[in-house]
GUDRENFI-671069 format. One record per residue (C-alpha): x negated, y, z negated; residue number from 0. Coordinates in steps of 0.25 Angstrom, whole numbers. Layout:
N
pt px=X; py=Y; pz=Z; num=NUM
...
This chain:
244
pt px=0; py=0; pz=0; num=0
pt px=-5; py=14; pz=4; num=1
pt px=-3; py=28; pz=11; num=2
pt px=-4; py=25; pz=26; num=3
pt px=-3; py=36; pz=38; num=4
pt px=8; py=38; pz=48; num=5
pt px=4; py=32; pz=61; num=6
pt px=15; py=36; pz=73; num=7
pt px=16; py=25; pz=86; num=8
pt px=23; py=27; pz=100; num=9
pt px=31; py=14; pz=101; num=10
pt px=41; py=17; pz=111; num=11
pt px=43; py=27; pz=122; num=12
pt px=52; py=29; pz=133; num=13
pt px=52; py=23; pz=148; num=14
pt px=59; py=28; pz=159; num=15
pt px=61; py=23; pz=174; num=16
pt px=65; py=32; pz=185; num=17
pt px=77; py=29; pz=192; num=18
pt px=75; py=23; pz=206; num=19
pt px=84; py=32; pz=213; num=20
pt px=80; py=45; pz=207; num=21
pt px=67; py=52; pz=211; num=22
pt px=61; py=56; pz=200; num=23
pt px=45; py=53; pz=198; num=24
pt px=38; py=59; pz=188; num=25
pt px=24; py=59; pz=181; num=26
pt px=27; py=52; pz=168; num=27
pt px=33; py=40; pz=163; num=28
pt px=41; py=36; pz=151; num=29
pt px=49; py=46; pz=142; num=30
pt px=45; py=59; pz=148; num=31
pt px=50; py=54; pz=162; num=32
pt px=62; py=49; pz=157; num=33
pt px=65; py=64; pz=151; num=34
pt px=60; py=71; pz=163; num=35
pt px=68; py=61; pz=171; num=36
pt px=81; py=65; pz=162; num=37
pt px=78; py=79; pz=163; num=38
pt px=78; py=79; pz=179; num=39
pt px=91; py=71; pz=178; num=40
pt px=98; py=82; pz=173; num=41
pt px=98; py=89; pz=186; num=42
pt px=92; py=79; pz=194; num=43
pt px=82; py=87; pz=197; num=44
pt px=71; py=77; pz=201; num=45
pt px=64; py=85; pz=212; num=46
pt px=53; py=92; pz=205; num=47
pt px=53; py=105; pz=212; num=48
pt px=47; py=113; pz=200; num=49
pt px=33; py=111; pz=197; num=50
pt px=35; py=116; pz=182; num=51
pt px=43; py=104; pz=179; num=52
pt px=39; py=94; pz=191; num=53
pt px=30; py=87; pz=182; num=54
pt px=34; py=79; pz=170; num=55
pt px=28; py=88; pz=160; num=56
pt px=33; py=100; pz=168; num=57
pt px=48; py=96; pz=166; num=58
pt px=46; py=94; pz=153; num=59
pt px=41; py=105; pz=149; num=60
pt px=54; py=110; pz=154; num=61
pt px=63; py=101; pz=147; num=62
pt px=56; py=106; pz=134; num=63
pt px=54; py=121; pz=137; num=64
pt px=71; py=124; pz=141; num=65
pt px=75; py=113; pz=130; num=66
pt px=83; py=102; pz=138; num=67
pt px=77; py=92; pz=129; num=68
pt px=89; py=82; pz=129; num=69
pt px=80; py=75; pz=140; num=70
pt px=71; py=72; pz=131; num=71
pt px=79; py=63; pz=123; num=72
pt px=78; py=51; pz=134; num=73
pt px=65; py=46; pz=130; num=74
pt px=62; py=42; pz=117; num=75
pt px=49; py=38; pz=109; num=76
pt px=48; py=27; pz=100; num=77
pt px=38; py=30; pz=87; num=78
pt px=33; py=20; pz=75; num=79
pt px=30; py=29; pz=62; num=80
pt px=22; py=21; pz=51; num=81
pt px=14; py=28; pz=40; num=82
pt px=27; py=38; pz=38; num=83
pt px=31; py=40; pz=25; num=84
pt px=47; py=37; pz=22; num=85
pt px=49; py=50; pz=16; num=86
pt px=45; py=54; pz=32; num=87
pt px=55; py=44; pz=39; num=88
pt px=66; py=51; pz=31; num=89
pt px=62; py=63; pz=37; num=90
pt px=60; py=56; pz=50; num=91
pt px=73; py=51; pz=52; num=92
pt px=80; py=61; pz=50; num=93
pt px=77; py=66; pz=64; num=94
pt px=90; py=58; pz=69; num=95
pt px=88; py=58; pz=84; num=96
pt px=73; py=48; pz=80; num=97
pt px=78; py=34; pz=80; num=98
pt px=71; py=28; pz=69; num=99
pt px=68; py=14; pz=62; num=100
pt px=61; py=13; pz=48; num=101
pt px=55; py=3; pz=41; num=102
pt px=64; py=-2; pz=31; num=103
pt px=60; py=2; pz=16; num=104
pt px=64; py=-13; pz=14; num=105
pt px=50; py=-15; pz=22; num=106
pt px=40; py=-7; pz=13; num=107
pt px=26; py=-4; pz=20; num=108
pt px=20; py=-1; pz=6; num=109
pt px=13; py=10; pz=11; num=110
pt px=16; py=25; pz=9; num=111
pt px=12; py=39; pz=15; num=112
pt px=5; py=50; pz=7; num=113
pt px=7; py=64; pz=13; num=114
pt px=-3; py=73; pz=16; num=115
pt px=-8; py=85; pz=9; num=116
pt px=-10; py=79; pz=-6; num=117
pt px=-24; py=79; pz=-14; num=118
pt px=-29; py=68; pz=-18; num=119
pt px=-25; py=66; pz=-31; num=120
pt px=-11; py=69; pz=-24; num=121
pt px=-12; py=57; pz=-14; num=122
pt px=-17; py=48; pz=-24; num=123
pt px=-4; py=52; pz=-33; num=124
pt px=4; py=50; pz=-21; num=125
pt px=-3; py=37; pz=-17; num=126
pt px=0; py=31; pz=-31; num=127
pt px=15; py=35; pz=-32; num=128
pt px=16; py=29; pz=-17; num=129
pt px=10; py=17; pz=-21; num=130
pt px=16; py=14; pz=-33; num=131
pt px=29; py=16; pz=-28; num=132
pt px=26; py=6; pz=-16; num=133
pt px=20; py=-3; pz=-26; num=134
pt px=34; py=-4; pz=-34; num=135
pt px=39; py=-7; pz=-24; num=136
pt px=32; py=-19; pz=-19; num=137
pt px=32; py=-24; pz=-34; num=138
pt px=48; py=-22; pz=-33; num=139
pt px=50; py=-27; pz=-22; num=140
pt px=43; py=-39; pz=-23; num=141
pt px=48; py=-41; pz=-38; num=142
pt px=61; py=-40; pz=-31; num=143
pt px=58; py=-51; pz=-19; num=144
pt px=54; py=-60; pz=-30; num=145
pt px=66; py=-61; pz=-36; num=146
pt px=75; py=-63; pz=-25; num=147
pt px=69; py=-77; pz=-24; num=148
pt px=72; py=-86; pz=-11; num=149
pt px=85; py=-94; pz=-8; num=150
pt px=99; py=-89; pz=-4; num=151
pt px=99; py=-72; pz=-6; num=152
pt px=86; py=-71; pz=-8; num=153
pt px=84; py=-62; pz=6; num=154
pt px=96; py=-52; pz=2; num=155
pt px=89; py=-52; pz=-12; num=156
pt px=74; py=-48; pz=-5; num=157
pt px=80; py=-37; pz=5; num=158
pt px=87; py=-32; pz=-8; num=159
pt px=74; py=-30; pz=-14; num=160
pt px=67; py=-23; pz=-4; num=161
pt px=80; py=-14; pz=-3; num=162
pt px=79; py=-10; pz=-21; num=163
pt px=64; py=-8; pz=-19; num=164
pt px=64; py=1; pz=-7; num=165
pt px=69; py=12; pz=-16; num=166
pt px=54; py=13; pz=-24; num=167
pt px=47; py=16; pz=-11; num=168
pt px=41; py=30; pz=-9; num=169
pt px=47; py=40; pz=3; num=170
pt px=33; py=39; pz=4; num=171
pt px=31; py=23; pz=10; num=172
pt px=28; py=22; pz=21; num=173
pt px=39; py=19; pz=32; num=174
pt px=39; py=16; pz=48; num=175
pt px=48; py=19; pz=58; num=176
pt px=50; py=18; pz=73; num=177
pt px=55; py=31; pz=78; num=178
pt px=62; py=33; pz=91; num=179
pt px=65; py=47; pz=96; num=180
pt px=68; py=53; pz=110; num=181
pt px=56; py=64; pz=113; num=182
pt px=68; py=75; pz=110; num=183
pt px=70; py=69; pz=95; num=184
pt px=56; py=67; pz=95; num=185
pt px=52; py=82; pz=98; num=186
pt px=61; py=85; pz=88; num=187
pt px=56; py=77; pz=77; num=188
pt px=42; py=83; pz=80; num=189
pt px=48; py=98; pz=81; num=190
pt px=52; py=97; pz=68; num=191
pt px=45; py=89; pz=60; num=192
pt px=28; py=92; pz=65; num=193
pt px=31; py=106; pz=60; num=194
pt px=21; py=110; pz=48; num=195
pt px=36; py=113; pz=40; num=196
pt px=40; py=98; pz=41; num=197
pt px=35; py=86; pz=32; num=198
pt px=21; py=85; pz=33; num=199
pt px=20; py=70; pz=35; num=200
pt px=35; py=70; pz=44; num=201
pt px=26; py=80; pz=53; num=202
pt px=13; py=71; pz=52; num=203
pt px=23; py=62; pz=62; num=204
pt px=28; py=71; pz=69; num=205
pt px=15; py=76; pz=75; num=206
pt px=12; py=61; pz=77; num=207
pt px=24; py=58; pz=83; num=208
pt px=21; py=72; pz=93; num=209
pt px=6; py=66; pz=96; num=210
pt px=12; py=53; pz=102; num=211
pt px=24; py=58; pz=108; num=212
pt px=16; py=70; pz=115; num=213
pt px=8; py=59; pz=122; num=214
pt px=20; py=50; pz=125; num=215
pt px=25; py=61; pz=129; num=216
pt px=17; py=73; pz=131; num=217
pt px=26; py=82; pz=142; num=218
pt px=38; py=80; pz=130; num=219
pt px=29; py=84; pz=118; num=220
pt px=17; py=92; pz=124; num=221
pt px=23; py=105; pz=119; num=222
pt px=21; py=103; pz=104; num=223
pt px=9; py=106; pz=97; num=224
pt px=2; py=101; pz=86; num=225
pt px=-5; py=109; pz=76; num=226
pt px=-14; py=107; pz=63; num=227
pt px=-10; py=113; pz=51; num=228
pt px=-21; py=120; pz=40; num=229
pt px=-17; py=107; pz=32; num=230
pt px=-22; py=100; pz=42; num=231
pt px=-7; py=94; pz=45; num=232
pt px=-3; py=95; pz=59; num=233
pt px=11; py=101; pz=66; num=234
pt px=17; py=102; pz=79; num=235
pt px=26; py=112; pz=87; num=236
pt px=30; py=115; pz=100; num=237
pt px=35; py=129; pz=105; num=238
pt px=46; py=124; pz=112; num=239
pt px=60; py=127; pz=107; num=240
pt px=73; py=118; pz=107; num=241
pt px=67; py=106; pz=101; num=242
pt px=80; py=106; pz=93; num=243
Protein backbone atom coordinates (compact mmCIF):
# COMPACT_ATOMS: atom_id res chain seq x y z
CA UNK A 1 0.00 0.00 0.00
CA UNK A 2 1.32 3.50 -0.89
CA UNK A 3 0.86 7.04 -2.86
CA UNK A 4 0.91 6.20 -6.51
CA UNK A 5 0.81 8.94 -9.43
CA UNK A 6 -1.89 9.48 -12.00
CA UNK A 7 -0.96 7.93 -15.30
CA UNK A 8 -3.70 8.95 -18.34
CA UNK A 9 -3.96 6.31 -21.49
CA UNK A 10 -5.71 6.68 -24.91
CA UNK A 11 -7.81 3.52 -25.37
CA UNK A 12 -10.35 4.33 -27.68
CA UNK A 13 -10.83 6.81 -30.43
CA UNK A 14 -13.12 7.28 -33.33
CA UNK A 15 -13.02 5.66 -36.98
CA UNK A 16 -14.68 7.05 -39.87
CA UNK A 17 -15.29 5.79 -43.42
CA UNK A 18 -16.31 8.02 -46.18
CA UNK A 19 -19.37 7.37 -47.95
CA UNK A 20 -18.63 5.79 -51.50
CA UNK A 21 -20.99 8.04 -53.19
CA UNK A 22 -19.99 11.35 -51.81
CA UNK A 23 -16.64 13.05 -52.71
CA UNK A 24 -15.13 13.99 -49.90
CA UNK A 25 -11.13 13.17 -49.49
CA UNK A 26 -9.43 14.65 -46.99
CA UNK A 27 -5.98 14.83 -45.25
CA UNK A 28 -6.69 13.05 -42.05
CA UNK A 29 -8.21 10.12 -40.68
CA UNK A 30 -10.14 9.09 -37.66
CA UNK A 31 -12.34 11.43 -35.62
CA UNK A 32 -11.17 14.64 -37.03
CA UNK A 33 -12.42 13.51 -40.42
CA UNK A 34 -15.52 12.13 -39.16
CA UNK A 35 -16.27 15.95 -37.82
CA UNK A 36 -14.89 17.75 -40.85
CA UNK A 37 -17.10 15.13 -42.72
CA UNK A 38 -20.35 16.35 -40.57
CA UNK A 39 -19.46 19.80 -40.81
CA UNK A 40 -19.55 19.79 -44.73
CA UNK A 41 -22.78 17.74 -44.44
CA UNK A 42 -24.55 20.49 -43.24
CA UNK A 43 -24.49 22.19 -46.50
CA UNK A 44 -23.08 19.79 -48.56
CA UNK A 45 -20.47 21.84 -49.23
CA UNK A 46 -17.73 19.16 -50.33
CA UNK A 47 -15.90 21.36 -53.02
CA UNK A 48 -13.37 22.99 -51.15
CA UNK A 49 -13.19 26.30 -53.04
CA UNK A 50 -11.75 28.14 -50.04
CA UNK A 51 -8.17 27.86 -49.31
CA UNK A 52 -8.64 29.10 -45.57
CA UNK A 53 -10.67 26.00 -44.87
CA UNK A 54 -9.64 23.57 -47.83
CA UNK A 55 -7.48 21.66 -45.56
CA UNK A 56 -8.58 19.84 -42.48
CA UNK A 57 -7.02 21.90 -40.07
CA UNK A 58 -8.28 25.11 -41.97
CA UNK A 59 -11.97 24.04 -41.53
CA UNK A 60 -11.59 23.39 -38.22
CA UNK A 61 -10.19 26.23 -37.37
CA UNK A 62 -13.44 27.53 -38.45
CA UNK A 63 -15.66 25.14 -36.81
CA UNK A 64 -13.97 26.40 -33.50
CA UNK A 65 -13.59 30.33 -34.27
CA UNK A 66 -17.69 31.01 -35.33
CA UNK A 67 -18.81 28.22 -32.55
CA UNK A 68 -20.66 25.44 -34.50
CA UNK A 69 -19.33 23.00 -32.33
CA UNK A 70 -22.27 20.49 -32.28
CA UNK A 71 -20.09 18.78 -35.05
CA UNK A 72 -17.82 17.89 -32.63
CA UNK A 73 -19.74 15.86 -30.73
CA UNK A 74 -19.50 12.76 -33.60
CA UNK A 75 -16.37 11.56 -32.50
CA UNK A 76 -15.52 10.60 -29.25
CA UNK A 77 -12.22 9.56 -27.18
CA UNK A 78 -11.94 6.86 -24.89
CA UNK A 79 -9.38 7.43 -21.73
CA UNK A 80 -8.17 4.92 -18.85
CA UNK A 81 -7.52 7.26 -15.47
CA UNK A 82 -5.54 5.36 -12.69
CA UNK A 83 -3.48 7.09 -9.92
CA UNK A 84 -6.63 9.59 -9.49
CA UNK A 85 -7.83 9.93 -6.23
CA UNK A 86 -11.78 9.15 -5.43
CA UNK A 87 -12.28 12.60 -4.12
CA UNK A 88 -11.24 13.49 -7.88
CA UNK A 89 -13.64 10.92 -9.63
CA UNK A 90 -16.39 12.71 -7.86
CA UNK A 91 -15.44 15.64 -9.22
CA UNK A 92 -14.98 14.02 -12.59
CA UNK A 93 -18.23 12.67 -13.02
CA UNK A 94 -20.03 15.31 -12.54
CA UNK A 95 -19.27 16.47 -15.93
CA UNK A 96 -22.46 14.58 -17.13
CA UNK A 97 -22.00 14.60 -21.12
CA UNK A 98 -18.30 12.11 -20.07
CA UNK A 99 -19.56 8.49 -20.03
CA UNK A 100 -17.71 7.12 -17.19
CA UNK A 101 -17.03 3.39 -15.58
CA UNK A 102 -15.13 3.32 -11.93
CA UNK A 103 -13.66 0.73 -10.16
CA UNK A 104 -16.02 -0.53 -7.84
CA UNK A 105 -15.05 0.49 -4.03
CA UNK A 106 -15.90 -3.28 -3.47
CA UNK A 107 -12.55 -3.86 -5.51
CA UNK A 108 -10.12 -1.66 -3.35
CA UNK A 109 -6.43 -0.90 -4.92
CA UNK A 110 -5.11 -0.37 -1.54
CA UNK A 111 -3.36 2.39 -2.65
CA UNK A 112 -3.98 6.18 -2.36
CA UNK A 113 -2.99 9.63 -3.84
CA UNK A 114 -1.17 12.54 -1.84
CA UNK A 115 -1.85 16.06 -3.15
CA UNK A 116 0.65 18.16 -4.09
CA UNK A 117 1.89 21.30 -2.18
CA UNK A 118 2.40 19.64 1.42
CA UNK A 119 5.96 19.80 3.38
CA UNK A 120 7.35 16.96 4.51
CA UNK A 121 6.19 16.55 7.79
CA UNK A 122 2.69 17.23 6.07
CA UNK A 123 2.93 14.27 3.39
CA UNK A 124 4.21 12.00 6.08
CA UNK A 125 1.10 12.99 8.29
CA UNK A 126 -1.11 12.42 5.20
CA UNK A 127 0.66 9.19 4.28
CA UNK A 128 0.05 7.85 7.76
CA UNK A 129 -3.66 8.70 7.96
CA UNK A 130 -4.12 7.34 4.32
CA UNK A 131 -2.62 4.33 5.24
CA UNK A 132 -3.89 3.57 8.35
CA UNK A 133 -7.23 3.94 6.91
CA UNK A 134 -6.59 1.44 4.09
CA UNK A 135 -4.92 -0.82 6.45
CA UNK A 136 -8.40 -0.88 8.50
CA UNK A 137 -9.82 -1.71 5.88
CA UNK A 138 -8.04 -4.78 4.69
CA UNK A 139 -7.93 -6.03 8.47
CA UNK A 140 -11.99 -5.61 8.37
CA UNK A 141 -12.51 -6.78 5.54
CA UNK A 142 -10.63 -9.86 5.84
CA UNK A 143 -11.95 -10.33 9.44
CA UNK A 144 -15.34 -10.12 7.70
CA UNK A 145 -14.55 -12.73 4.87
CA UNK A 146 -13.43 -14.99 7.41
CA UNK A 147 -16.49 -15.14 8.88
CA UNK A 148 -18.63 -15.76 6.31
CA UNK A 149 -17.30 -19.24 6.02
CA UNK A 150 -17.99 -21.53 2.79
CA UNK A 151 -21.20 -23.41 2.02
CA UNK A 152 -24.74 -22.16 1.10
CA UNK A 153 -24.65 -18.10 1.45
CA UNK A 154 -21.38 -17.78 1.88
CA UNK A 155 -20.96 -15.53 -1.59
CA UNK A 156 -23.90 -13.10 -0.54
CA UNK A 157 -22.27 -12.88 3.10
CA UNK A 158 -18.49 -11.95 1.35
CA UNK A 159 -20.02 -9.34 -1.18
CA UNK A 160 -21.74 -7.94 2.11
CA UNK A 161 -18.44 -7.40 3.57
CA UNK A 162 -16.80 -5.85 1.03
CA UNK A 163 -20.01 -3.43 0.87
CA UNK A 164 -19.67 -2.61 5.22
CA UNK A 165 -15.92 -1.88 4.78
CA UNK A 166 -15.88 0.31 1.65
CA UNK A 167 -17.31 3.00 4.09
CA UNK A 168 -13.59 3.17 5.94
CA UNK A 169 -11.87 3.98 2.66
CA UNK A 170 -10.27 7.47 2.21
CA UNK A 171 -11.75 10.12 -0.87
CA UNK A 172 -8.15 9.85 -1.06
CA UNK A 173 -7.66 5.84 -2.49
CA UNK A 174 -6.97 5.62 -5.24
CA UNK A 175 -9.63 4.75 -7.96
CA UNK A 176 -9.74 3.98 -11.96
CA UNK A 177 -11.97 4.74 -14.50
CA UNK A 178 -12.51 4.48 -18.17
CA UNK A 179 -13.74 7.71 -19.38
CA UNK A 180 -15.57 8.22 -22.87
CA UNK A 181 -16.35 11.75 -24.06
CA UNK A 182 -16.93 13.21 -27.42
CA UNK A 183 -14.10 16.06 -28.29
CA UNK A 184 -17.04 18.67 -27.61
CA UNK A 185 -17.39 17.35 -23.66
CA UNK A 186 -13.88 16.64 -23.65
CA UNK A 187 -12.96 20.58 -24.61
CA UNK A 188 -15.34 21.27 -22.00
CA UNK A 189 -14.12 19.36 -19.20
CA UNK A 190 -10.41 20.74 -20.08
CA UNK A 191 -12.01 24.39 -20.20
CA UNK A 192 -13.08 24.36 -16.88
CA UNK A 193 -11.19 22.16 -14.92
CA UNK A 194 -7.12 23.05 -16.15
CA UNK A 195 -7.80 26.59 -14.95
CA UNK A 196 -5.30 27.62 -11.92
CA UNK A 197 -8.91 28.30 -10.02
CA UNK A 198 -9.98 24.46 -10.32
CA UNK A 199 -8.78 21.58 -7.99
CA UNK A 200 -5.23 21.14 -8.25
CA UNK A 201 -4.99 17.53 -8.85
CA UNK A 202 -8.64 17.59 -10.93
CA UNK A 203 -6.38 20.11 -13.21
CA UNK A 204 -3.20 17.76 -13.04
CA UNK A 205 -5.69 15.62 -15.40
CA UNK A 206 -7.09 17.82 -17.34
CA UNK A 207 -3.72 19.08 -18.79
CA UNK A 208 -2.92 15.35 -19.23
CA UNK A 209 -6.11 14.62 -20.80
CA UNK A 210 -5.30 18.05 -23.19
CA UNK A 211 -1.62 16.44 -24.09
CA UNK A 212 -3.09 13.33 -25.40
CA UNK A 213 -5.92 14.53 -27.01
CA UNK A 214 -3.92 17.58 -28.72
CA UNK A 215 -1.90 14.66 -30.50
CA UNK A 216 -4.92 12.52 -31.25
CA UNK A 217 -6.25 15.33 -32.27
CA UNK A 218 -4.25 18.29 -32.82
CA UNK A 219 -6.53 20.46 -35.49
CA UNK A 220 -9.38 20.12 -32.62
CA UNK A 221 -7.21 21.02 -29.39
CA UNK A 222 -4.27 22.97 -30.91
CA UNK A 223 -5.68 26.14 -29.79
CA UNK A 224 -5.26 25.66 -26.11
CA UNK A 225 -2.16 26.39 -24.27
CA UNK A 226 -0.58 25.23 -21.38
CA UNK A 227 1.33 27.30 -19.12
CA UNK A 228 3.43 26.63 -15.70
CA UNK A 229 2.42 28.37 -12.77
CA UNK A 230 5.22 29.93 -9.91
CA UNK A 231 4.30 26.79 -8.07
CA UNK A 232 5.38 25.00 -10.59
CA UNK A 233 1.75 23.62 -11.21
CA UNK A 234 0.74 23.79 -14.86
CA UNK A 235 -2.79 25.35 -16.54
CA UNK A 236 -4.18 25.58 -19.74
CA UNK A 237 -6.49 27.88 -21.67
CA UNK A 238 -7.56 28.83 -24.90
CA UNK A 239 -8.71 32.35 -26.23
CA UNK A 240 -11.50 31.03 -28.08
CA UNK A 241 -14.90 31.79 -26.80
CA UNK A 242 -18.24 29.45 -26.84
CA UNK A 243 -16.72 26.40 -25.21
CA UNK A 244 -20.05 26.38 -23.21
Amino acid sequence: MSSVELEVRLIGRSRFTAPEDIPFVTDVEGGQALTEFAGRAVYESWARTVPATATNEGFLAHILQVGHLSVLEHATATCYLTGLSRAAAHELIRHRHLSVSQLSPRTPAGDWVAPDGLTEAQRALFDAAAGAAVQAHAELLADLESAAGVGPGSSLRRKQARQVTAGLLPSASATALVVTGNYRAWRHFIGTRATDAADVELRGLAVAVLRLLQSEAPHVFADFRISRLADGTETAASPLLGEG
